[in-house]
C-alpha atoms as an extended CHARMM CRD file, in Angstrom:
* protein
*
       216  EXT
         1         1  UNK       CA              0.0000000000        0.0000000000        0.0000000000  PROA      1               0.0000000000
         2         2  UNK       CA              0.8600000000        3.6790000000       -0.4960000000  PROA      2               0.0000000000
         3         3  UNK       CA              0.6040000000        6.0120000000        2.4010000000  PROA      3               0.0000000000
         4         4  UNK       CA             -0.0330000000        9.5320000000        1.6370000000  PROA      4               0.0000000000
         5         5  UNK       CA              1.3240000000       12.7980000000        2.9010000000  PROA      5               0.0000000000
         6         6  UNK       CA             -1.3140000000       12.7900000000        6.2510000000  PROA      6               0.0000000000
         7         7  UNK       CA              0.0500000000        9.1310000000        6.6630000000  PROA      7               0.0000000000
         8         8  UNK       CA             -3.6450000000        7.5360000000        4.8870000000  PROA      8               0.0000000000
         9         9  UNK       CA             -3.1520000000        4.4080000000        3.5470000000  PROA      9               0.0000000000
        10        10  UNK       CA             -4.3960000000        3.4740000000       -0.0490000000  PROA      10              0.0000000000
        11        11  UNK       CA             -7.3970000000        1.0810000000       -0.7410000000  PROA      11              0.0000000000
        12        12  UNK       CA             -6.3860000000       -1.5390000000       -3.2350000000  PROA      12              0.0000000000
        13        13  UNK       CA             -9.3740000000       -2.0870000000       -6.4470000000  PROA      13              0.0000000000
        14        14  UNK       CA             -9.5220000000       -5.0860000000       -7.9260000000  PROA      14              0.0000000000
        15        15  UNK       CA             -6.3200000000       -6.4720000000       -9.1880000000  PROA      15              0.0000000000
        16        16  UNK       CA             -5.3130000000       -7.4110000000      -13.1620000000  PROA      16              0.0000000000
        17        17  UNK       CA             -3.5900000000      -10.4490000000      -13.7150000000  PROA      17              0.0000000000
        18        18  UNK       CA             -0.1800000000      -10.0690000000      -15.2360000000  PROA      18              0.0000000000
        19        19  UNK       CA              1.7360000000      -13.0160000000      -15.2210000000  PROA      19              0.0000000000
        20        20  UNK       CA              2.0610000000      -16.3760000000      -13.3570000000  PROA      20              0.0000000000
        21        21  UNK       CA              4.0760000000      -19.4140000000      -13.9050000000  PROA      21              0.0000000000
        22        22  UNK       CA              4.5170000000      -22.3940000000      -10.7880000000  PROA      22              0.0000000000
        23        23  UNK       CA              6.2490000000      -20.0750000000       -8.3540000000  PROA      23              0.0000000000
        24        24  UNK       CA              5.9590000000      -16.7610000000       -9.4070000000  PROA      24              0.0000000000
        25        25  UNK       CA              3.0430000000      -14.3100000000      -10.1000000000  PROA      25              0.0000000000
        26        26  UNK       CA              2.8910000000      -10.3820000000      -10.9340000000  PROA      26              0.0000000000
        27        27  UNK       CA             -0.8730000000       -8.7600000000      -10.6730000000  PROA      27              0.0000000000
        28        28  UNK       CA             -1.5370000000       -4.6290000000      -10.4690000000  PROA      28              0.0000000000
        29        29  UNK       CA             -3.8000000000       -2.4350000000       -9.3130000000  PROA      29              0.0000000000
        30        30  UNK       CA             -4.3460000000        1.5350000000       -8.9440000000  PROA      30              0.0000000000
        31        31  UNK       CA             -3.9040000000        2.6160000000       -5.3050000000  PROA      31              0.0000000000
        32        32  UNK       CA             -6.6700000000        5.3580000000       -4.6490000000  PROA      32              0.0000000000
        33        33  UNK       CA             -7.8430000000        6.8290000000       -1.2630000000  PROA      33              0.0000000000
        34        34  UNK       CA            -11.5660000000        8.0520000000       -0.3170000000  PROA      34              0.0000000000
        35        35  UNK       CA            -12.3270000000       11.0250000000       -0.6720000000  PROA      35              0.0000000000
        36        36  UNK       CA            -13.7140000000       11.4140000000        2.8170000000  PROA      36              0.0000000000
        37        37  UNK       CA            -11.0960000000       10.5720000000        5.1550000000  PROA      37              0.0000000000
        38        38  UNK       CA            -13.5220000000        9.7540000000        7.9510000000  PROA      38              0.0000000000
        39        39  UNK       CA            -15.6230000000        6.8260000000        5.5080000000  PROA      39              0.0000000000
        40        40  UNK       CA            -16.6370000000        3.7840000000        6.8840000000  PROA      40              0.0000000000
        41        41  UNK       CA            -16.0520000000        1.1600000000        4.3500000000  PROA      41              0.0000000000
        42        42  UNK       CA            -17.9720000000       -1.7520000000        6.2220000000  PROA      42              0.0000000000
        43        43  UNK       CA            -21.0460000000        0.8000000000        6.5590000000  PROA      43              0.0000000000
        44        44  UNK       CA            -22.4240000000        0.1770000000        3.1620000000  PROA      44              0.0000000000
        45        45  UNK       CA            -21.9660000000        3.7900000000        2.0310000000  PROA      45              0.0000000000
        46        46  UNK       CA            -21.1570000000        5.4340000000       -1.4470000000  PROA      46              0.0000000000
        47        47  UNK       CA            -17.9640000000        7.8170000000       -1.6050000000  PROA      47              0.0000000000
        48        48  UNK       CA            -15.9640000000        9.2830000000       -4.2290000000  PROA      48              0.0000000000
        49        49  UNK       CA            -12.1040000000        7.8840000000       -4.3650000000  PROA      49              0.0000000000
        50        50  UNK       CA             -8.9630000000        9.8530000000       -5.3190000000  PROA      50              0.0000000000
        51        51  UNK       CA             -6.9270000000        7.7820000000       -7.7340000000  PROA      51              0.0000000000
        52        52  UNK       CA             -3.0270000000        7.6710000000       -7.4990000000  PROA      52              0.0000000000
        53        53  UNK       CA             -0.1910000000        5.7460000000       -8.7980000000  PROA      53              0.0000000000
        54        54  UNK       CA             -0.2100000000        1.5340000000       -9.9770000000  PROA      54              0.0000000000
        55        55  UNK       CA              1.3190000000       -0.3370000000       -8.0280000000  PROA      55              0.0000000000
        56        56  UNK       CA              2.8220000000       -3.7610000000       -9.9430000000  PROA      56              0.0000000000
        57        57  UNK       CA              3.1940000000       -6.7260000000       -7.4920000000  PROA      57              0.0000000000
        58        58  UNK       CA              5.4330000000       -9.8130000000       -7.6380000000  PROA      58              0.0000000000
        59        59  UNK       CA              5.8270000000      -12.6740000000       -5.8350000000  PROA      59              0.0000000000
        60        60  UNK       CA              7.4860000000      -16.1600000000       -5.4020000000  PROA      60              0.0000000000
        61        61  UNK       CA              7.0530000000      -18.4830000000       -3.1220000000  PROA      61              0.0000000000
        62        62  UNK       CA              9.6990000000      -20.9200000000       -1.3300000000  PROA      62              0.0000000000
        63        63  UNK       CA              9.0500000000      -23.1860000000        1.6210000000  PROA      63              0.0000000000
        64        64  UNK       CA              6.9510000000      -20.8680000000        4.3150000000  PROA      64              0.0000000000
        65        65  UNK       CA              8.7200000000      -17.6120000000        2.7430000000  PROA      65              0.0000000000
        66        66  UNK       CA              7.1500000000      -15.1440000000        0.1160000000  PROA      66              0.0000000000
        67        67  UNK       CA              9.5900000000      -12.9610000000       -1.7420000000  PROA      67              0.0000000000
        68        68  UNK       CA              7.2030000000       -9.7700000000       -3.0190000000  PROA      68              0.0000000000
        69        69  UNK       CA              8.6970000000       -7.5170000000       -5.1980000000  PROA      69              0.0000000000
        70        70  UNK       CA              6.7830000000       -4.1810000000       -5.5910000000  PROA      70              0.0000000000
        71        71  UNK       CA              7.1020000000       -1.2380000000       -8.3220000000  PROA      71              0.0000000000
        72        72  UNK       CA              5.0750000000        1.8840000000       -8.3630000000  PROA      72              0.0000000000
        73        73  UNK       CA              4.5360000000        3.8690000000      -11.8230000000  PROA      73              0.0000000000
        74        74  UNK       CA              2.7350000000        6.9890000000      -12.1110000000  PROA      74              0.0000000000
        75        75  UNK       CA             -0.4170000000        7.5490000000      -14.6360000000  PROA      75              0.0000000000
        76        76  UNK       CA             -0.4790000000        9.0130000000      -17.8530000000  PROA      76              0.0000000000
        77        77  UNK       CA             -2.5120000000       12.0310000000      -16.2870000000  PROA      77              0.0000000000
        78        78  UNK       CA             -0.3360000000       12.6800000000      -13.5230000000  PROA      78              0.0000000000
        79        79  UNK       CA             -2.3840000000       12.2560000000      -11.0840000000  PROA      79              0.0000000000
        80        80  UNK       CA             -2.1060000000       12.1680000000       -7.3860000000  PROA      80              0.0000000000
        81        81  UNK       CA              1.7650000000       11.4910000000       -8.1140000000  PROA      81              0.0000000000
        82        82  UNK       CA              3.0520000000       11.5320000000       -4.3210000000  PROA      82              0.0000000000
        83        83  UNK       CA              4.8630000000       12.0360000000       -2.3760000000  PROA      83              0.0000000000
        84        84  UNK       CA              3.8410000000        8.6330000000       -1.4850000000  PROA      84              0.0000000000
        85        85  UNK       CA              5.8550000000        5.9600000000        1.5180000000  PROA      85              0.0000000000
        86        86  UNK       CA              5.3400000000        2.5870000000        0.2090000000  PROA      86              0.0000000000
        87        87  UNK       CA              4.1690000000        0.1950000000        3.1120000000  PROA      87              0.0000000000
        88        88  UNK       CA              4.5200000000       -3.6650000000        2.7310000000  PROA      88              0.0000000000
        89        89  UNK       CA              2.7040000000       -6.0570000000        5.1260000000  PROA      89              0.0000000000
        90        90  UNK       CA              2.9750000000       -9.4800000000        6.9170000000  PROA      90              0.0000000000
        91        91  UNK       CA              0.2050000000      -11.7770000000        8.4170000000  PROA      91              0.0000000000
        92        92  UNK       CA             -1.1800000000      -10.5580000000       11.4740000000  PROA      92              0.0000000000
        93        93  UNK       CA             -1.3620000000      -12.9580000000       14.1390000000  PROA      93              0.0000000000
        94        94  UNK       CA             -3.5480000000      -13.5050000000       17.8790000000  PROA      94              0.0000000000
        95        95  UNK       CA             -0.9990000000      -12.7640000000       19.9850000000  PROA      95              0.0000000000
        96        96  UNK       CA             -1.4120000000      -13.3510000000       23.8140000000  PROA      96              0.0000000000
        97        97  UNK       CA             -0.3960000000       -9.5840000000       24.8480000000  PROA      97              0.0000000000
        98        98  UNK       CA             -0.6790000000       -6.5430000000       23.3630000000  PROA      98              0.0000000000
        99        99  UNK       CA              3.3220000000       -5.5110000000       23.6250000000  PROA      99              0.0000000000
       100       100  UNK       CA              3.6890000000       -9.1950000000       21.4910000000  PROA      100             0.0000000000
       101       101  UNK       CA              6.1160000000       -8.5950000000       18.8940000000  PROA      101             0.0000000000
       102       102  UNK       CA              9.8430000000       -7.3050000000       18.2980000000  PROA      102             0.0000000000
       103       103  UNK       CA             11.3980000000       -4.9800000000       15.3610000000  PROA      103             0.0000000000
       104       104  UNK       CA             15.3430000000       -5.4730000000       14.7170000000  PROA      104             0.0000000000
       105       105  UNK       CA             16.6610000000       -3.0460000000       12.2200000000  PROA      105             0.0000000000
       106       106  UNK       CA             14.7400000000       -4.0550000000        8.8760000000  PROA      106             0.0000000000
       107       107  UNK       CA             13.1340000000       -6.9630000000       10.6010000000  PROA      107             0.0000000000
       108       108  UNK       CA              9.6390000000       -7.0620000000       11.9820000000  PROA      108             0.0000000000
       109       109  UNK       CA              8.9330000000      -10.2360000000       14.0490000000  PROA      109             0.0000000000
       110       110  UNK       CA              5.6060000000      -11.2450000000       15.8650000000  PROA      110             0.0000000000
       111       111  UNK       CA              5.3780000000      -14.7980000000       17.9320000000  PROA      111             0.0000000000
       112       112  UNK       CA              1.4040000000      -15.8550000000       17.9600000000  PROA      112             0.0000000000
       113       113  UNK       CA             -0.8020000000      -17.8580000000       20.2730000000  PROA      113             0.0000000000
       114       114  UNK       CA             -0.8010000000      -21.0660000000       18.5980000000  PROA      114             0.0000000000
       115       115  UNK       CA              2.8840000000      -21.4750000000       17.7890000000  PROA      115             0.0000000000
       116       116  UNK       CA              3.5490000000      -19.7970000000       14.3240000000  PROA      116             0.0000000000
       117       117  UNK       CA              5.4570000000      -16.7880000000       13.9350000000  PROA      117             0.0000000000
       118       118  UNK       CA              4.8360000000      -13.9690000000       11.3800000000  PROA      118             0.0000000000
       119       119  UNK       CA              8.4240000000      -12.0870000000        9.7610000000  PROA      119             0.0000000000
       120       120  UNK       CA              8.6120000000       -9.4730000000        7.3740000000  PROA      120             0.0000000000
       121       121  UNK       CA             12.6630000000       -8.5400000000        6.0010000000  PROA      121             0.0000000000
       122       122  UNK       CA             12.8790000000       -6.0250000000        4.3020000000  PROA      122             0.0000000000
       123       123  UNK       CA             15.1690000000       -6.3920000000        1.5250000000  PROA      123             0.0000000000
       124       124  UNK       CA             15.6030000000       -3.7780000000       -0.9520000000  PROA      124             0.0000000000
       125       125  UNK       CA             14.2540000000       -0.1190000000       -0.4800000000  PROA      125             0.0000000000
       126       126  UNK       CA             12.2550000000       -0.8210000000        2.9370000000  PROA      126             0.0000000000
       127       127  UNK       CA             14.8540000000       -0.6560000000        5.6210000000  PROA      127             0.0000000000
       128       128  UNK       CA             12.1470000000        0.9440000000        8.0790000000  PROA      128             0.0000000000
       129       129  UNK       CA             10.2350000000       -1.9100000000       10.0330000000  PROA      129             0.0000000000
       130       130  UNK       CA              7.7350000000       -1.9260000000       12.7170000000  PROA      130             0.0000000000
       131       131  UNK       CA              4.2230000000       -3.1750000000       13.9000000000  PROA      131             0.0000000000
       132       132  UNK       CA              0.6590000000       -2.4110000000       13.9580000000  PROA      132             0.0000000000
       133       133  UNK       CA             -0.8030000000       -3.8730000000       17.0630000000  PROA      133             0.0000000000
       134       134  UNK       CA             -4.9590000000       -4.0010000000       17.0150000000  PROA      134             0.0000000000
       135       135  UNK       CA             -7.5190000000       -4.6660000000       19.9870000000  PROA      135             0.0000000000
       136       136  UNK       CA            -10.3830000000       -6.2960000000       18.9960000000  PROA      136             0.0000000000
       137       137  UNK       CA            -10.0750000000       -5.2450000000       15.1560000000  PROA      137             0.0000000000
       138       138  UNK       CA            -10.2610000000       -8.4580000000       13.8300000000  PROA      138             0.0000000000
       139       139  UNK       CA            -11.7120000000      -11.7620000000       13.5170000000  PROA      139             0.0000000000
       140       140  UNK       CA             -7.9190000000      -13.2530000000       15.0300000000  PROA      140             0.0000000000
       141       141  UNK       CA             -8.4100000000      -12.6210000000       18.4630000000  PROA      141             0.0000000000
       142       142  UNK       CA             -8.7630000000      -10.2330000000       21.3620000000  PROA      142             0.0000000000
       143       143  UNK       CA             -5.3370000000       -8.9660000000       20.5110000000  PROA      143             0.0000000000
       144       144  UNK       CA             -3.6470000000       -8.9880000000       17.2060000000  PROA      144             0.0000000000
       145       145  UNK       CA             -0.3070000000       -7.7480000000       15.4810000000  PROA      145             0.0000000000
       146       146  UNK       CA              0.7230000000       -7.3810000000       11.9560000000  PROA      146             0.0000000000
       147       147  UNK       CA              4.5870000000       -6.7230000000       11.2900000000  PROA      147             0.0000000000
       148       148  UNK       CA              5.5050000000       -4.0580000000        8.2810000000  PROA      148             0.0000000000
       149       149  UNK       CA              8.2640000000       -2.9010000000        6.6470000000  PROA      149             0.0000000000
       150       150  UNK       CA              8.2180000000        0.7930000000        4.9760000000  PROA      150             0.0000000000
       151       151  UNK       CA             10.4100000000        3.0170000000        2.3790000000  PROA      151             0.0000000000
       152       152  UNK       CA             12.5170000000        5.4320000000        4.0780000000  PROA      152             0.0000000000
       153       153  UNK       CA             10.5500000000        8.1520000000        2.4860000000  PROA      153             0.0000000000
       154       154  UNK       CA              8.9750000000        9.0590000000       -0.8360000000  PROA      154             0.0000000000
       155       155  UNK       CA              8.8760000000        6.0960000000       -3.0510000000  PROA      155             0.0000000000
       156       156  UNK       CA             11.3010000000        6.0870000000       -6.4470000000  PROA      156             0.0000000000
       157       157  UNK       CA              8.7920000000        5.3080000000       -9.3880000000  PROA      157             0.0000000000
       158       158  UNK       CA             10.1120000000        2.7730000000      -11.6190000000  PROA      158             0.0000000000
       159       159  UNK       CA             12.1580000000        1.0740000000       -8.5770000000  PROA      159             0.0000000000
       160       160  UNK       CA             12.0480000000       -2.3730000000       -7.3590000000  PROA      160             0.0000000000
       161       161  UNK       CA             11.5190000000       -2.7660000000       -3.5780000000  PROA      161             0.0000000000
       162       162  UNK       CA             11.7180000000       -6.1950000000       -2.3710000000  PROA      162             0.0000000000
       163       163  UNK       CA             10.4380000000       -7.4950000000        1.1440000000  PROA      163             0.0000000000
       164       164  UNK       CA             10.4790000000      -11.3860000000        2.1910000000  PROA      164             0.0000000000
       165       165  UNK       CA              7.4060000000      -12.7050000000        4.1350000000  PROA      165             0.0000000000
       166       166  UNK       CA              7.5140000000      -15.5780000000        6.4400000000  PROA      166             0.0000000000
       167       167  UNK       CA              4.3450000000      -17.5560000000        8.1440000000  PROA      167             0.0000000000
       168       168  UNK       CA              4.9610000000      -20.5490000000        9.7960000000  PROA      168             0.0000000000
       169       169  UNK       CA              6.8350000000      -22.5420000000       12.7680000000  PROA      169             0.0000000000
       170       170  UNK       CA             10.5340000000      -23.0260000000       12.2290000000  PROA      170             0.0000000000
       171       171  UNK       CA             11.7070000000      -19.7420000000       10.5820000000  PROA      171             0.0000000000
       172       172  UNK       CA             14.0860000000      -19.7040000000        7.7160000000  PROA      172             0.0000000000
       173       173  UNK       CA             17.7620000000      -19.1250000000        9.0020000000  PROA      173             0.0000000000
       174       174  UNK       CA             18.3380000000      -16.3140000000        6.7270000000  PROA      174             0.0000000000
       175       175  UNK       CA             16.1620000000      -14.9560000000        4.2660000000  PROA      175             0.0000000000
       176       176  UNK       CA             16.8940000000      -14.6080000000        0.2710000000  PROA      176             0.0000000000
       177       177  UNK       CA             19.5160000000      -12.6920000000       -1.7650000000  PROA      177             0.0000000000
       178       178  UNK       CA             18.2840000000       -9.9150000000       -4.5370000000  PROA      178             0.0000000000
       179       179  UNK       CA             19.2520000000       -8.9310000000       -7.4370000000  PROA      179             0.0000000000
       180       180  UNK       CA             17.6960000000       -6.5620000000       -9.7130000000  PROA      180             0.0000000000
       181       181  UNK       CA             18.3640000000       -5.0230000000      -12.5550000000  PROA      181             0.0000000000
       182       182  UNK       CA             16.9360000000       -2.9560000000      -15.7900000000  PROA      182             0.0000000000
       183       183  UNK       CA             15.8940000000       -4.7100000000      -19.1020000000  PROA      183             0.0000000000
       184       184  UNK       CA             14.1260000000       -1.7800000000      -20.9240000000  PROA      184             0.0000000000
       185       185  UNK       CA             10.8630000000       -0.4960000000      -19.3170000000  PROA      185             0.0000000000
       186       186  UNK       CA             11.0500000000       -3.8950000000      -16.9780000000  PROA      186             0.0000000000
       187       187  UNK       CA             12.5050000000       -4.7320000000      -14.0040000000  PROA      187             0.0000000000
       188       188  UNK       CA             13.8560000000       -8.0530000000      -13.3280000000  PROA      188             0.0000000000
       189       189  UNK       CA             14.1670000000       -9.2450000000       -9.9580000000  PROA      189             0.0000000000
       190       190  UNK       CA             16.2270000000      -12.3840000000       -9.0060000000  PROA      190             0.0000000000
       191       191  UNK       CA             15.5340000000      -14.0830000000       -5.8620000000  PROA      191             0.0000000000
       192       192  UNK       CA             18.0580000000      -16.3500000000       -4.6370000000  PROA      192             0.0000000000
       193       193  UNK       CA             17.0750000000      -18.8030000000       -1.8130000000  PROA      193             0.0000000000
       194       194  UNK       CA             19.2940000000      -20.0440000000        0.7020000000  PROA      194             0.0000000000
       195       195  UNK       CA             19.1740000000      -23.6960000000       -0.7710000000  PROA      195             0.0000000000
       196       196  UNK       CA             20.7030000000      -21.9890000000       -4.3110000000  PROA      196             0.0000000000
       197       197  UNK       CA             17.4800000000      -21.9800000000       -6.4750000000  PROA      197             0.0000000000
       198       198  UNK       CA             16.5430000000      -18.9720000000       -7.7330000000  PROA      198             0.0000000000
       199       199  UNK       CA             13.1190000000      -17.6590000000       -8.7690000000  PROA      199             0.0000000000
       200       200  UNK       CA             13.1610000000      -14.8350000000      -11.2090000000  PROA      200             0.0000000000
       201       201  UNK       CA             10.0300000000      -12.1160000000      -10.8570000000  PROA      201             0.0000000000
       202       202  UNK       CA              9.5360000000      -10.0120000000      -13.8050000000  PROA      202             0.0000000000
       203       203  UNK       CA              7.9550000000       -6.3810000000      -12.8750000000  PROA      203             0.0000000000
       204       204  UNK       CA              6.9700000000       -5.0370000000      -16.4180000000  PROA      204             0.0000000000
       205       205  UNK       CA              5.7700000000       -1.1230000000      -17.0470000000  PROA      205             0.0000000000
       206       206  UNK       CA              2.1050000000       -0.5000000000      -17.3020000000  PROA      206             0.0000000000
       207       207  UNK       CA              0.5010000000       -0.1420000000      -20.2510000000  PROA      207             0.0000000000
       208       208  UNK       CA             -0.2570000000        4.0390000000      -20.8760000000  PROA      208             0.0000000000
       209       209  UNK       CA             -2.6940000000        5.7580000000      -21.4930000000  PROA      209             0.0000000000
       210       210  UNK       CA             -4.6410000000        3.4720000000      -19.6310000000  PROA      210             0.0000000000
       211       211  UNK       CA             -7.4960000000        2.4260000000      -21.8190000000  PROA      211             0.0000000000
       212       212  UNK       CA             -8.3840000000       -1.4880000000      -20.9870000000  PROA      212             0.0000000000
       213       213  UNK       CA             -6.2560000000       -1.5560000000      -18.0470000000  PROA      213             0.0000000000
       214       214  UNK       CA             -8.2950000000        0.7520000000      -15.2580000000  PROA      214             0.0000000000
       215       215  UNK       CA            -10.1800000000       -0.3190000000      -12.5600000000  PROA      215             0.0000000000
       216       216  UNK       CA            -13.8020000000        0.4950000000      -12.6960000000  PROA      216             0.0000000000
């Protein structure tokens, strides 16, 4: 998600299929924010959106570990072009008190009540992690927390950002290596596991203008 300059984070609409093969798969969407910052969006109620940037996601999958590579591209029209901090989440998890949870550098780490742990690294471009604790916000528990990692300010369009997600028991010693580089108008991210194999995500451009490929 994108946060915007009061710190509101973006709604995601319905995502477009890019590209998926048996580890890997890229979809996009158009981050946009309500227009009325105080809308309720379980109250059943209408409200005009303010559209902003597409945000291209990639991941692959290893073991109990997600790799997600992000890109964010501004629109043809220029709108709502930042600045924007990109924020990339974890699982939340019931956790048995609300100070559950521990942030180490780029690492966000939370321990939950029935023996799995959620981890978010951040990789490339997120170094700034952290969590968002919630009291009875969800269907988890009493008492839930959901580990983040975040760009240390405005986001670079046309930049990979790479975050690895972990949900499970025993957690992976260390996580992937990343490379990325620049093939054109594409960004190709390599994602090497600890065991050697090596997952390649491909984070192409958007198509612009935008005819065929906006949200309605």
């Amino acid at each position: 998600m994108l946060l915007d300059a009061d710190g509101r984070a973006s709604h995601r609409r319905p995502s477009t299929a890019v590209s998926r093969d048996t580890t890997t798969a890229v979809s996009r969407s158009r981050a946009h924010w309500p227009a009325e910052g105080a809308w309720d969006p379980f109250g059943n109620q209408q409200t005009d959106h303010v559209s902003g940037p597409w945000i291209t996601v990639g991941s692959a999958l290893h073991g109990t570990t997600e790799a997600r590579a992000v890109r964010v591209d501004p629109t043809s029209d220029g709108t709502s072009d930042g600045p924007h901090v990109l924020r990339v989440g974890g699982w939340a998890l019931a956790v048995p008190a609300a100070t559950a949870g521990a942030v180490t550098g780029g690492t966000a780490r939370v321990p939950g009540t029935d023996g799995l742990v959620s981890r978010i690294d951040g990789l490339t471009g997120l170094p700034n992690a952290s969590l968002a604790r919630g009291t009875d916000s969800n269907v988890l528990g009493e008492r839930s927390a959901t580990p983040y990692v975040e760009s240390d300010g405005p986001v670079s369009r046309a930049t990979a950002y790479v975050a690895a997600i972990h949900l499970g028991g025993a957690e992976p010693a260390v996580p992937p290596r990343i490379e990325s580089r620049v093939e054109g108008d594409a960004l190709p991210v390599e994602v090497i596991w600890p065991d050697d194999t090596t997952d390649i995500v491909h984070l192409p451009a958007p198509d612009l203008p935008e005819a065929g490929l906006t949200p309605t």
